[in-house]
N, C-alpha and C positions, 0 to 999 in steps of 0.2 A: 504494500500500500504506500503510496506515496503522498506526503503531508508538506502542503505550500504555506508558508507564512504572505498569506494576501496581506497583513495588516500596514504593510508598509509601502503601498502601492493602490492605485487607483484605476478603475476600471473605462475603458472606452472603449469604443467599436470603430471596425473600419470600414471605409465604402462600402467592402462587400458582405455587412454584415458577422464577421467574425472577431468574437470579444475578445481581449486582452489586457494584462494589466504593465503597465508602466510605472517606474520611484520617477512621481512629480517634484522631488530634488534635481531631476536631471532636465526638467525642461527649462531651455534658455529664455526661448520665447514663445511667443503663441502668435499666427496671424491667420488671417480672416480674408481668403482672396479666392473664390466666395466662401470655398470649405475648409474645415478649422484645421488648422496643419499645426502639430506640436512639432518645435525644431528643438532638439536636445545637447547637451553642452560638447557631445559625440559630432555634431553636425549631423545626425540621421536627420530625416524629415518620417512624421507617424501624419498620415493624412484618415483626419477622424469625421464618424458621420456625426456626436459629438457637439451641439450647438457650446459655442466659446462659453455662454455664460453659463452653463452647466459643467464642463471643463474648472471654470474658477470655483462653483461652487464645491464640485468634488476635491479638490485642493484646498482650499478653508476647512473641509472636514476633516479632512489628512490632515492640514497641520493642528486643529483643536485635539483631534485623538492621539498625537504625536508629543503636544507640546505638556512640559512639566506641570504640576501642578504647581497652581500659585498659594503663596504661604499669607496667610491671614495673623495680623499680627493685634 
């Protein structure tokens, strides 16, 4: 049986429908020409069906489940 740590990665699809998860630490940038193309610090291009502000939000939730907890004083 084979056990993936999804926790540290974010899910998108590609044109042709086939899911995938990507570490949203490696995208450089995001652009929008018409279809959302994540370009990664590798220089790959991930060309996503993916609407950009769905993209952002899955990355907010990445980094809120990611990030320490804050200490209350």
């Amino acid at each position: 049986m084979l056990i993936v740590n999804w926790y540290g990665m974010i899910k998108v699809t590609r044109l042709d429908g086939m899911e995938y998860y990507i570490n949203p630490n490696q995208i450089e940038r995001i652009e929008i020409n018409p279809d959302t193309t994540l370009i990664m610090l590798s220089g790959k291009h991930h060309i996503v069906r993916d609407e950009v502000d769905n993209v952002l939000e899955k990355i907010e939730a990445y980094q809120r489940r990611t990030a320490p907890p804050v200490m209350q004083e």
